[in-house]
SEROGU-920632 format. One record per residue: residue in three letters; z, y, x of N, C-alpha, C in turn. Coordinates in steps of 0.1 Angstrom, whole numbers, plus 5000, padded with zeros to 4 digits. Layout:
N
ALAZYXZYXZYX
...
This chain:
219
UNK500049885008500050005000500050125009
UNK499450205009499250355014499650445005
UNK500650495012501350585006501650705012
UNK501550855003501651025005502850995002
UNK503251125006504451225001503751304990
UNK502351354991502051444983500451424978
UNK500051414969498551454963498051604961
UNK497151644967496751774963495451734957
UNK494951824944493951804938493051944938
UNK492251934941490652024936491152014919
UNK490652184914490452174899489452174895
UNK488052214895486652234885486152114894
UNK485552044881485251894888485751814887
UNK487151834891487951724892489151714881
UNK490251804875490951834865490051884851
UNK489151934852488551984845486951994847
UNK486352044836484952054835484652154847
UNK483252174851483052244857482152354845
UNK482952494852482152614841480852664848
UNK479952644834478752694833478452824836
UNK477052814847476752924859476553024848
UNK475853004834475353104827476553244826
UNK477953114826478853254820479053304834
UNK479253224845479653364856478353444857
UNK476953454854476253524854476753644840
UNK477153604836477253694826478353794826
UNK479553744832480753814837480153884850
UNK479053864860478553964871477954034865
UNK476954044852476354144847477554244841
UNK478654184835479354254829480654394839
UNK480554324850480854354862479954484866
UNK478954494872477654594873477654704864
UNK477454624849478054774838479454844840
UNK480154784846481554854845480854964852
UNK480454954863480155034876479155134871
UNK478555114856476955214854475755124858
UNK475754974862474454984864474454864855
UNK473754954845472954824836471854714842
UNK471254714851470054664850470454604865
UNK471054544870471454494887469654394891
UNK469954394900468654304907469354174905
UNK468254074899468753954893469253864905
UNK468453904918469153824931470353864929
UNK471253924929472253994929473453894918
UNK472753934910473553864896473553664903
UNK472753644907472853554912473653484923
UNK473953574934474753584942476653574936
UNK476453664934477853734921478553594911
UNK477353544907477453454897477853354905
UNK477053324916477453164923478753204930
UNK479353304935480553344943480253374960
UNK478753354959478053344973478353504977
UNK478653514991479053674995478053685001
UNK476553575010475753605015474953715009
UNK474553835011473853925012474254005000
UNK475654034999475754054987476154224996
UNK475854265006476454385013475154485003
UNK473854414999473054474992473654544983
UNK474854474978475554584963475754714969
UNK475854754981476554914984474454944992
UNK474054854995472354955004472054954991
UNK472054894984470954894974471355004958
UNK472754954961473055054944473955154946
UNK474455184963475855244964476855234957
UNK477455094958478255034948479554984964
UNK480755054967481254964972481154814972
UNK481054694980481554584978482954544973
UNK483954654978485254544971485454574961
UNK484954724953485254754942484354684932
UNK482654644932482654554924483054444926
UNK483054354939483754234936485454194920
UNK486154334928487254324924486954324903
UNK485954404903485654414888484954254884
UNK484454184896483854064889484753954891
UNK485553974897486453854898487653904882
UNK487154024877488054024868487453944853
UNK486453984854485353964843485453804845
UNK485153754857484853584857486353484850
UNK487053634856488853554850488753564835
UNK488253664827488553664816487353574810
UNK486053574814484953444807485353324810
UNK485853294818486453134821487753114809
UNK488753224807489653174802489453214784
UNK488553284784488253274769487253154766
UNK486353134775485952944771486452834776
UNK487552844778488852724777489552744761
UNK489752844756490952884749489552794739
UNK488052844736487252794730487052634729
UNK487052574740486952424743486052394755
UNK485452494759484252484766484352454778
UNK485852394787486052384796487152284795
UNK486952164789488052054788488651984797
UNK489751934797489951834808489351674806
UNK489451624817488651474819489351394808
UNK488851244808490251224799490851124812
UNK490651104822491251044831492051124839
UNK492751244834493451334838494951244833
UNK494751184827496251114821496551014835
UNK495850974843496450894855497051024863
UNK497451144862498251194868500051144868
UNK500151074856501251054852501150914860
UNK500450824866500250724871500950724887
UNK500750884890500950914908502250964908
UNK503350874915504750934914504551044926
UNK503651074932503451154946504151284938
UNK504751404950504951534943503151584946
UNK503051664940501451704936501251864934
UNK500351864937499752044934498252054935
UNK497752174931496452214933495852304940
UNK494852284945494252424958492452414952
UNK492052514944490952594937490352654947
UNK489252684947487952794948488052934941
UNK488752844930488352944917489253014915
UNK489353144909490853234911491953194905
UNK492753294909494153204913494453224893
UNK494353324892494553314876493953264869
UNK492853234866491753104860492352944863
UNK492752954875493252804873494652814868
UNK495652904871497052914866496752924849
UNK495552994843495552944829495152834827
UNK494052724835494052634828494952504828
UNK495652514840496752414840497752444829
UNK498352614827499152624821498452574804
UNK497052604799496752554787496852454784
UNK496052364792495752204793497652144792
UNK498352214797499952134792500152024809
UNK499552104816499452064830500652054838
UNK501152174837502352244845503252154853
UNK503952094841504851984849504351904857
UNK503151824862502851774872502951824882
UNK502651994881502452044899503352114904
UNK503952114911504952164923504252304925
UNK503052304930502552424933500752434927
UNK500452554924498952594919498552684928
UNK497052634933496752824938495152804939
UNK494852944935493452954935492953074946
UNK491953104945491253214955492153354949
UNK492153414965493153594957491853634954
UNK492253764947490553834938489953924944
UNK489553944958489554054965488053964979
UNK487353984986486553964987486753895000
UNK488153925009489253855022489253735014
UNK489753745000490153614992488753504989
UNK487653554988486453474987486053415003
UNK486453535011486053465027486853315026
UNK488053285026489053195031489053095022
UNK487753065012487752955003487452875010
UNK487452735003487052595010485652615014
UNK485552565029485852505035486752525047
UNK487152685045488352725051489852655049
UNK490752695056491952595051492952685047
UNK492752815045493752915042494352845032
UNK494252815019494752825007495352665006
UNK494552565015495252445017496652415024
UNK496352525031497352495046498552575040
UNK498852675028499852745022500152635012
UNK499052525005499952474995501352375003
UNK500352325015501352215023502152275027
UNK502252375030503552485031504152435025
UNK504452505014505052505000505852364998
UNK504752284998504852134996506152115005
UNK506052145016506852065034506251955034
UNK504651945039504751845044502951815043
UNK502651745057501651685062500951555055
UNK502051485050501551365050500551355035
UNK499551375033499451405021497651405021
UNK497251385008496351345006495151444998
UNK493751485000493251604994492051514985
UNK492051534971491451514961490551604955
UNK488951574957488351694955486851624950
UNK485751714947484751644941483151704948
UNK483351764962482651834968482451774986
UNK481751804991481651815006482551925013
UNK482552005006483552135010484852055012
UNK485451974998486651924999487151795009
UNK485951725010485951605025486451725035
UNK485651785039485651925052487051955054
UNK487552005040488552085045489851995047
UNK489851895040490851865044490951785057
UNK489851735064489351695074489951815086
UNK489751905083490152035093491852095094
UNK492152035080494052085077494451915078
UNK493751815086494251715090495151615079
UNK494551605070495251495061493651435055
UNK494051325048493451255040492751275030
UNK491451245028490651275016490151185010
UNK490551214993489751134980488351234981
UNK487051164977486251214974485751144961
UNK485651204949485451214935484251204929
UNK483851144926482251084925481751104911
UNK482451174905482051194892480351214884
UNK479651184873479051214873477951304877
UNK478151444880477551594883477451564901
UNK477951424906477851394920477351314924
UNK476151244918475851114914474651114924
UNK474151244929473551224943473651284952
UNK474951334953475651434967476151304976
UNK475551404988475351324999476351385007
UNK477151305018478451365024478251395037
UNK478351455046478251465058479451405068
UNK480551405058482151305064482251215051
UNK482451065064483551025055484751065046
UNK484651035035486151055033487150985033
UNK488250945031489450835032489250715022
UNK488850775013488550734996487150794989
UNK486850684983485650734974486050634959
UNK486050734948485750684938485250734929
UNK485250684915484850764905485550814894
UNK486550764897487950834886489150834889
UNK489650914884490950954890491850804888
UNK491850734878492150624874491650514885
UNK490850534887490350434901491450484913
UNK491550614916492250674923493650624924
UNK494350614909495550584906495850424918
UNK495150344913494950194912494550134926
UNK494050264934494150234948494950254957
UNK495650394953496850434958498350354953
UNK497850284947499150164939499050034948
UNK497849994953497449884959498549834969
């Protein structure tokens, strides 16, 4: 049997649905209006929308829009479209989310996604009591630099946590990476939407449901 002290889990993907690009495009358009510009260059909106910071210094050559000031407006907009289509349904949890109760590990979560979007959706979904600790990206543009596959926000949960020995659950290449780099162990999550992602690291684990996950870590 192989056994953590701790499980950390990825949320979009893995706890939950993953939210549709349409609405973060729509929260960066909504973003751009705050600022006066109706009409943004659709590259842009695209950028914005994916969370990609690559060339996005165009927001201040191209529209003299500071960068951190719209960021800050669109990480606000993305918070509130994400958390109004959860409250809707549009962002459900798995139903293999119930094998959380399966992992006596102490447990938490480390997001991409801001830190308030996932603290609503754990807190909706009736999540809470599983995690010791939540954290998502800060809303500020420092805070999009130090996403996965950086280990900023991993290396504060195991803080928190005390402790190394512990295991990173995620549904991405980013999430093999990172925890590869903050030196612990990785699930990688094979869920449908991953059915032909191709990994560049092993991970520790591969399955396809958290319930599989359970059942291995019980072995």
């Amino acid at each position: 049997m192989t056994t953590y002290e701790a499980v950390v889990f990825d949320h979009d993907g893995v706890l939950v649905e993953l939210t549709e690009m349409d609405l973060l495009r729509r929260a960066a358009r909504a973003a751009f209006a705050e600022h006066g510009v109706d009409d943004p260059p659709e590259a842009l909106v695209e950028h914005a929308a994916s969370g990609d910071l690559d060339d996005l210094a165009r927001v201040e050559d191209a529209l003299g829009l500071p960068l951190a000031d719209y960021w800050a407006s669109r990480e606000d907009h993305a918070v509130d479209h994400q958390c109004d289509a959860v409250e809707a349904g549009a962002k459900p949890l798995y139903d293999d989310v119930t094998a959380l109760a399966d992992l006596p590990h102490r447990k938490a979560v480390v997001s991409n996604n801001q830190h308030e979007t996932v603290r609503f959706v754990v807190e909706h979904h009736g999540l809470s009591d599983h995690f010791e600790h939540v954290v998502g990206r800060d809303p500020t543009v420092e805070g999009a630099r130090r996403r996965k596959p950086e280990t900023h926000y991993l290396d504060a949960a195991l803080d928190e946590l005390g402790t190394r020995d512990a295991l990173y659950v995620g549904d991405s290449p980013k999430d093999v990476a990172v925890a590869h780099r903050a030196g612990v162990d990785s699930a990688f999550l094979r869920r449908s939407h991953r059915t032909d992602t191709v990994l560049d690291r092993e991970p520790t684990y591969e399955v396809e449901t958290l319930t599989a996950l359970a059942d291995r870590l019980a072995d």
